[in-house]
SEFITI-397876 format. One record per residue (C-alpha): residue number from 0; residue in three letters; chain; x, y negated, z negated. Coordinates in nm, 4 decimals, decimal comma. Example, Ala and Ser with C-alpha at 12.3 -4.5 7.8 and 13.67 -1.06 7.14 Angstrom:
// residues 2
0  Ala  A  1,2300  0,4500  -0,7800
1  Ser  A  1,3670  0,1060  -0,7140
This chain:
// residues 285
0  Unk  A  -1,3104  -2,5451  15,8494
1  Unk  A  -1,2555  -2,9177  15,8329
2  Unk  A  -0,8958  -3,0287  15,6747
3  Unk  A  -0,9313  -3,3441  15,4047
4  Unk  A  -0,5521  -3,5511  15,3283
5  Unk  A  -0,5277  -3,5689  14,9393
6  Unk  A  -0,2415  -3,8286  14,9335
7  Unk  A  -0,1195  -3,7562  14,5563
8  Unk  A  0,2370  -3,7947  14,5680
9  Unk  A  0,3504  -4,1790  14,6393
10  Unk  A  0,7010  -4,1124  14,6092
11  Unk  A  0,8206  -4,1711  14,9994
12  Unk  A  1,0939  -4,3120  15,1601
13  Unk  A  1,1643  -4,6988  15,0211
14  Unk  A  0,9774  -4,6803  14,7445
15  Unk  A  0,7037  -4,9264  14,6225
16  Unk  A  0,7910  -5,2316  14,8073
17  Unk  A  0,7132  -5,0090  15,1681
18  Unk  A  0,4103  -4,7864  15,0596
19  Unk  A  0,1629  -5,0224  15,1650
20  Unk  A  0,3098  -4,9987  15,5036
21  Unk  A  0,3229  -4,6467  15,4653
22  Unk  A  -0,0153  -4,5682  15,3397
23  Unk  A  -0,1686  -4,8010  15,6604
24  Unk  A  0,0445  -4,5379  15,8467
25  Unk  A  -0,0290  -4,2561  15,7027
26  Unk  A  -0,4218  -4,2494  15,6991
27  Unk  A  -0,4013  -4,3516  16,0470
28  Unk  A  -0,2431  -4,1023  16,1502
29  Unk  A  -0,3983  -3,8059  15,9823
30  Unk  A  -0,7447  -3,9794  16,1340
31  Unk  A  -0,5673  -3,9474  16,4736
32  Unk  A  -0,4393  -3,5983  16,3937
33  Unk  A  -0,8483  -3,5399  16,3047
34  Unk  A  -0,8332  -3,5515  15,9396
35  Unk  A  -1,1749  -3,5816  15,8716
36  Unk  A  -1,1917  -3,6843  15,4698
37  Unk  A  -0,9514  -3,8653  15,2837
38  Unk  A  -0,8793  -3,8558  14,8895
39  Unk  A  -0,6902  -3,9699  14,6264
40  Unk  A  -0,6679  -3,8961  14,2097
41  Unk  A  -0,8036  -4,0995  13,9403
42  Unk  A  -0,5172  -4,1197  13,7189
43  Unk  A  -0,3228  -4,3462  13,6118
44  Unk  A  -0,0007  -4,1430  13,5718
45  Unk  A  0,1167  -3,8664  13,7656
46  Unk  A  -0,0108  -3,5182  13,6729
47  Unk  A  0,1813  -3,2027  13,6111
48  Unk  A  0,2248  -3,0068  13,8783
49  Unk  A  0,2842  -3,2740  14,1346
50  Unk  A  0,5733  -3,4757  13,9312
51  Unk  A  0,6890  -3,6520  13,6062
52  Unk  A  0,4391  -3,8457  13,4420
53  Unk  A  0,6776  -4,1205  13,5170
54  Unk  A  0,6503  -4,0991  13,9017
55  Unk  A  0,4980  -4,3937  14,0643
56  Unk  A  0,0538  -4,3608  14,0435
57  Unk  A  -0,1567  -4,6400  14,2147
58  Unk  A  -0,4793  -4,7172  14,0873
59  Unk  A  -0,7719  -4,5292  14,2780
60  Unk  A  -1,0390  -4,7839  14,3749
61  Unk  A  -0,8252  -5,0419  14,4741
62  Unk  A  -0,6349  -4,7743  14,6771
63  Unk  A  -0,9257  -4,6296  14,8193
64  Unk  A  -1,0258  -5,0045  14,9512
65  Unk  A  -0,6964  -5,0424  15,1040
66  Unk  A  -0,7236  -4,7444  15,2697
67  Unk  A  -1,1117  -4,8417  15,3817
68  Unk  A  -0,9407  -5,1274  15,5958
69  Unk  A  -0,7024  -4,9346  15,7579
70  Unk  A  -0,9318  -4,6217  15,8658
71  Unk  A  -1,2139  -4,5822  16,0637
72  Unk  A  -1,3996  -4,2966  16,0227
73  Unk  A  -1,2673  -4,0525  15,7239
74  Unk  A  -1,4715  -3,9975  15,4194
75  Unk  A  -1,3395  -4,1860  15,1264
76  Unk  A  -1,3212  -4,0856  14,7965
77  Unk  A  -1,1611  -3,9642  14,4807
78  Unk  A  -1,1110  -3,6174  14,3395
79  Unk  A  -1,2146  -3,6924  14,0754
80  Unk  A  -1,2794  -3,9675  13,8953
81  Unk  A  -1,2763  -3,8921  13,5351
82  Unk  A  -1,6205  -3,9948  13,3514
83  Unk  A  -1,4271  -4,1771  13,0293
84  Unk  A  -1,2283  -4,3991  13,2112
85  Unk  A  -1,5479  -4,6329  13,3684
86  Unk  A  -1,8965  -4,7282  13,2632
87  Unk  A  -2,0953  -4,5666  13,4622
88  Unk  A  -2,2745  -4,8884  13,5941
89  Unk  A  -1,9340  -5,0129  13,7205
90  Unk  A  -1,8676  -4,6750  13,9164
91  Unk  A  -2,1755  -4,6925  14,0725
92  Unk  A  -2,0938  -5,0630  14,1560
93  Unk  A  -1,7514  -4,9482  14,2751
94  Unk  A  -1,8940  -4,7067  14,5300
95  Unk  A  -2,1742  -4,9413  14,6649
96  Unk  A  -1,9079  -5,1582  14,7364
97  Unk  A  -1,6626  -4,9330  14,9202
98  Unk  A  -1,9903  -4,8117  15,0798
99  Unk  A  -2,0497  -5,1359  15,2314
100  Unk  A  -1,6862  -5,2648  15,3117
101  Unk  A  -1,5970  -4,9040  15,5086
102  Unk  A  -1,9585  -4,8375  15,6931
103  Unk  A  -2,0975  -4,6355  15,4994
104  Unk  A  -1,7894  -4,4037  15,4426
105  Unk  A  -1,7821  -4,4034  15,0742
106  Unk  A  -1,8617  -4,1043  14,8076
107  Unk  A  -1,8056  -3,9590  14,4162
108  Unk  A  -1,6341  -3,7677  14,3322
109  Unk  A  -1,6552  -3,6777  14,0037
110  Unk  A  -1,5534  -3,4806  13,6963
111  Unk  A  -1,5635  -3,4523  13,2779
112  Unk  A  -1,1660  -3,5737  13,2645
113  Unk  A  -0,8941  -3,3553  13,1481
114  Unk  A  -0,6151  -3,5399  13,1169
115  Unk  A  -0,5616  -3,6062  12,6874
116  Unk  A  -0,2249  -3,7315  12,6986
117  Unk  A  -0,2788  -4,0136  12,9541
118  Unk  A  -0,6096  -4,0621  12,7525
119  Unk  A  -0,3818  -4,1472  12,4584
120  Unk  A  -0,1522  -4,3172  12,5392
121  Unk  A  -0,3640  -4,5845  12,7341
122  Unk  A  -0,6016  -4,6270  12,4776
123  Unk  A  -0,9149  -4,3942  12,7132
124  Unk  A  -1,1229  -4,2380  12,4137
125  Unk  A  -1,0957  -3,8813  12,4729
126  Unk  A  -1,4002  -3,7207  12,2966
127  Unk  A  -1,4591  -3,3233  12,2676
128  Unk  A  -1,5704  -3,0798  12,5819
129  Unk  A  -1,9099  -3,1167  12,5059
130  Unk  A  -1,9599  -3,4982  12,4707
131  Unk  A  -1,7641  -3,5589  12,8022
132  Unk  A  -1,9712  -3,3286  12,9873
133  Unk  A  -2,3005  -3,4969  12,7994
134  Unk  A  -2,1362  -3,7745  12,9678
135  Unk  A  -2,0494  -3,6696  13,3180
136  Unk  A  -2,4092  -3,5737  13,3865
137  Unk  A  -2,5120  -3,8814  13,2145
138  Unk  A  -2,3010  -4,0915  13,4273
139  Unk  A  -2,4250  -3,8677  13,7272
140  Unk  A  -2,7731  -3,9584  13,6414
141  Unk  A  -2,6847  -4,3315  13,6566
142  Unk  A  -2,5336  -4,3788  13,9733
143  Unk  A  -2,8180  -4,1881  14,1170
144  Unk  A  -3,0429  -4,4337  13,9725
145  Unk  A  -2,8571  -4,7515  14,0886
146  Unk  A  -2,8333  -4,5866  14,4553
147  Unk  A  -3,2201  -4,5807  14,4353
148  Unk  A  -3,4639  -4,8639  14,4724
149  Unk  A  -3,5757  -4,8486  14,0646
150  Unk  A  -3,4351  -5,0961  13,8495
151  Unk  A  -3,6076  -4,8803  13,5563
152  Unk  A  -3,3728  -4,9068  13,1938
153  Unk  A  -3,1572  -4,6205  13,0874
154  Unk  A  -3,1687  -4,4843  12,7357
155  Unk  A  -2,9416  -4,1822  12,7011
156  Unk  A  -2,7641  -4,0489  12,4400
157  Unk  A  -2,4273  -4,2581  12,5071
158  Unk  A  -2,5627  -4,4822  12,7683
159  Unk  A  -2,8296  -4,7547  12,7552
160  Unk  A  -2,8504  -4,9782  13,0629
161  Unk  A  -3,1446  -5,2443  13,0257
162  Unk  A  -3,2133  -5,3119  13,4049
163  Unk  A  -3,0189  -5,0694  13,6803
164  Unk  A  -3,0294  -5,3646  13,9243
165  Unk  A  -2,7678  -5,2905  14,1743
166  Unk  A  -2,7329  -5,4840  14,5309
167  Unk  A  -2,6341  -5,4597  14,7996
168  Unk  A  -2,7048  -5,1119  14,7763
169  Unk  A  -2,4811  -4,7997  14,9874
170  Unk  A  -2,5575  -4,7779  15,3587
171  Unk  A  -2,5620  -4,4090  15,4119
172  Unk  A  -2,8964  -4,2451  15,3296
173  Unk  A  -3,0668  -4,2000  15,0315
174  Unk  A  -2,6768  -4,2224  14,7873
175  Unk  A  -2,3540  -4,1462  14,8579
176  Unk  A  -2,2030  -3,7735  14,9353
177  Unk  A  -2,1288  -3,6800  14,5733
178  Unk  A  -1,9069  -3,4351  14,4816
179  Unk  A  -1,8688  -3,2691  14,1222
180  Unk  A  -1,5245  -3,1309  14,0795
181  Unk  A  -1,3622  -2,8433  13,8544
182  Unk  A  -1,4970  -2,4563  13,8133
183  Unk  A  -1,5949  -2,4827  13,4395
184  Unk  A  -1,8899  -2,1923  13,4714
185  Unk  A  -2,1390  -2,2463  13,2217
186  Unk  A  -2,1490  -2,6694  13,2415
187  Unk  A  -1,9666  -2,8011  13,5193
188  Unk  A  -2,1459  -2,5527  13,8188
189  Unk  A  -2,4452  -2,5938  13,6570
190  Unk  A  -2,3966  -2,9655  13,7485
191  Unk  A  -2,2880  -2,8394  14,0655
192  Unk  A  -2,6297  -2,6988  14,1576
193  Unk  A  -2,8544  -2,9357  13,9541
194  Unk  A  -2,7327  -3,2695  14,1472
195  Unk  A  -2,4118  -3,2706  14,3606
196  Unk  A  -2,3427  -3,2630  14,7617
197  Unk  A  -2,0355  -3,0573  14,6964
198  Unk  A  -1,8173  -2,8599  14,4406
199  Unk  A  -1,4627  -2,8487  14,4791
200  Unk  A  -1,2411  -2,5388  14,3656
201  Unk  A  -0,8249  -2,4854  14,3529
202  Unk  A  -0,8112  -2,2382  14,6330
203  Unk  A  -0,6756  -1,9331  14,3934
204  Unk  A  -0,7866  -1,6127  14,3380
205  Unk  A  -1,0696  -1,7217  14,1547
206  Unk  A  -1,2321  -1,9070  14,4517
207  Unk  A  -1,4492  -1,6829  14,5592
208  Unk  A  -1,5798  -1,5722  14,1983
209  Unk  A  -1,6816  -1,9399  14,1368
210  Unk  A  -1,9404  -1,9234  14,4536
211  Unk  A  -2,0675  -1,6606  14,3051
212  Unk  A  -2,1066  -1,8355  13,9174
213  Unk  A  -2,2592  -2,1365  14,1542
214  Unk  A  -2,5020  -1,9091  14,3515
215  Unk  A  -2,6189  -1,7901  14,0327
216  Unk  A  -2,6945  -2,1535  13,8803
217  Unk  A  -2,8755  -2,2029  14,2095
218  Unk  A  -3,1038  -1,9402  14,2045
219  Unk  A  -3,2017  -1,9935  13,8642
220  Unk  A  -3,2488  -2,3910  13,9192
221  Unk  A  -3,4468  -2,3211  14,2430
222  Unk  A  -3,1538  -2,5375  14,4634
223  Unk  A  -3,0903  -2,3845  14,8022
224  Unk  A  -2,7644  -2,2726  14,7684
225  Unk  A  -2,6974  -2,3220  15,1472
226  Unk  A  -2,7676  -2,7276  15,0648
227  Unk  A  -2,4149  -2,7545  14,8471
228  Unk  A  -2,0548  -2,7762  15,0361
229  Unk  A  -1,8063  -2,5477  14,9260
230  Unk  A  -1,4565  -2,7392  14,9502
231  Unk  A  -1,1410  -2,6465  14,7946
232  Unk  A  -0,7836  -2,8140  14,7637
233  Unk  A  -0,4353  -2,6233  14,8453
234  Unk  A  -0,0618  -2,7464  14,7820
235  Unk  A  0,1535  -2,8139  15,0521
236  Unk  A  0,5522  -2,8317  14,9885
237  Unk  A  0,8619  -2,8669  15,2693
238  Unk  A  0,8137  -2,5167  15,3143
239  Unk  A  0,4744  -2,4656  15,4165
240  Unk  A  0,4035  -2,4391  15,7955
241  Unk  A  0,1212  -2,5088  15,9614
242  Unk  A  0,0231  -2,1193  15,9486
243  Unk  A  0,0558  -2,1093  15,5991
244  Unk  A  -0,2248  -2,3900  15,5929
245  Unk  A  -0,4399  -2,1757  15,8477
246  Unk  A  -0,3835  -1,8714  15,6673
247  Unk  A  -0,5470  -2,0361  15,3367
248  Unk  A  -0,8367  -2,1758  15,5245
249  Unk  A  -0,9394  -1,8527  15,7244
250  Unk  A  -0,9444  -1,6897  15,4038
251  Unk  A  -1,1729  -1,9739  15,2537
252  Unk  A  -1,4216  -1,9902  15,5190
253  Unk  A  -1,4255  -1,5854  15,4678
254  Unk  A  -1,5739  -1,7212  15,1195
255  Unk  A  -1,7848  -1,9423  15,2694
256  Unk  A  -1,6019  -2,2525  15,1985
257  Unk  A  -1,5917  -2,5759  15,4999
258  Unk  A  -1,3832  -2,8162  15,3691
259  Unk  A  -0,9878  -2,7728  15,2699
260  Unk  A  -0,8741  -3,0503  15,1099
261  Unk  A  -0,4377  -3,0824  15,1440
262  Unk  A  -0,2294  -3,2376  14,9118
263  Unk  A  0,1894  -3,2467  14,9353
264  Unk  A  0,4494  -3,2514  14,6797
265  Unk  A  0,7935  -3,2989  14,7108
266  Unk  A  0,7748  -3,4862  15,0974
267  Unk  A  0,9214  -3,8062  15,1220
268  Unk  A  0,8589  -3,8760  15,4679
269  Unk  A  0,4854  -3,8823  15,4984
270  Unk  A  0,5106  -3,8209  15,8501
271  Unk  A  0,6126  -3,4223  15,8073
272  Unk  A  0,2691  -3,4249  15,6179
273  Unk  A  0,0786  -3,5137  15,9026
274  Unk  A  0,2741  -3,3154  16,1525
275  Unk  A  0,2173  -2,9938  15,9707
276  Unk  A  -0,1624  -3,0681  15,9008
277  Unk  A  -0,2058  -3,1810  16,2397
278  Unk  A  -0,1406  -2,8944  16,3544
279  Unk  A  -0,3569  -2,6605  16,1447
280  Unk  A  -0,6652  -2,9248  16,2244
281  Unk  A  -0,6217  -2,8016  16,6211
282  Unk  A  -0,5814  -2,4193  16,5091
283  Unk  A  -0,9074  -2,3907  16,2467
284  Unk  A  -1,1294  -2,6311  16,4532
């Protein structure tokens, strides 16, 4: 079971003048700790669940290239970007770039968007279920296309792209690891098995239930199954240990999950984060 650092929570110790400082820090350690993915959101205010919508929220892609220069080998990426707030094209563009700039460290991560009231009140259209999952797979198929040597058009229903010129292009393989996140059963796994690297789950009683929803899309899409990696993400808070952390991803391997991804609320001093995960890296390697 590897252990991914979801930094969510940017409300440390000296607030926004010393989180650059901080974040440099903080991904270096949880490298050093052997951290072996690193995430953030896509939002542009805080979420429920981790704080106020007030609380401070940095912008994911330029955070994610910060964090490129101040790491070495961790996996960088967001979970998840929500399809309506980027053309397609530019995500793709985005990723290429933080492809190149961190050696080929880059991936998607990637989801239909949830968030309405952020939406709204910065002016993100918010359409119905449906369209935004017509659109996720659209967008899907469009950075797949950009990551591949055809500069072929695009004519879908909410996307037309006239060349899908795109250079330089990643260095890793044939695309970047992509990731589809959320457990929506009948659309979203369905993605899951038709094009993604990865799902990712909330590690809650329904975890295992959604493998088996997934499995399902698989064998009736012909996708080997054993090809897609099961992550997950858990809270931490100041009173979870380091067995509390091992405890959750024992039980998730049990599933058949590899990856727990580890995000904190209510720290201030990132460095308890890392101490605690750091710990639970040595015990489930």
């Amino acid at each position: 079971m590897e252990l991914g650092l979801h930094i969510a929570d940017f409300t440390w110790d000296g607030g926004p003048k010393a989180l650059a400082p901080a974040l440099a820090r903080h991904v270096r350690d949880g490298e050093s700790a052997g951290v072996t993915r690193i995430t953030v959101m896509d939002h542009f205010w805080q979420i429920n669940g981790v704080g106020p919508a007030e609380t401070d929220m940095l912008e994911a892609y330029t955070l994610l290239g910060y964090l490129a220069a101040h790491t070495s080998t961790a996996r960088l990426h967001t979970l998840v970007t929500g399809v309506i707030y980027r053309e397609p094209a530019l995500l793709a563009k985005a990723i290429s770039t933080l492809d190149v700039l961190s050696g080929g460290r880059a991936g998607l991560g990637i989801g239909a968007a949830w968030n309405e009231d952020e939406s709204v009140g910065l002016g993100f259209r918010f359409p119905p279920t449906k369209e935004r999952m017509d659109r996720l797979e659209e967008a899907i198929r469009i950075c797949l296309q950009m990551w591949s040597p055809s500069e072929e058009g695009f004519d879908g229903e909410y996307y037309q792209l006239g060349r899908t010129l795109n250079t330089p292009q990643p260095l890793q393989g044939d695309r970047p690891y992509l990731m589809i996140g959320g457990g929506g059963e009948q659309r979203t796994l369905k993605l899951v098995a038709q094009y993604a690297d990865a799902c990712n789950i909330f590690a809650g009683p329904e975890a295992a239930h959604k493998l088996d929803v997934l499995r399902a899309h698989c064998d009736k899409l012909d996708r080997d199954y054993d090809t897609i990696e099961k992550t997950a993400i858990t809270r931490m808070d100041p009173a979870t240990t380091a067995d509390d952390i091992v405890r959750t991803g024992h039980e998730l391997a049990g599933l058949g999950y590899t990856a727990l991804y580890v995000y904190a609320t209510g720290i201030t001093d990132p460095t308890a984060i890392i101490d605690v995960m750091g710990s639970a890296v040595s015990q489930l390697a």
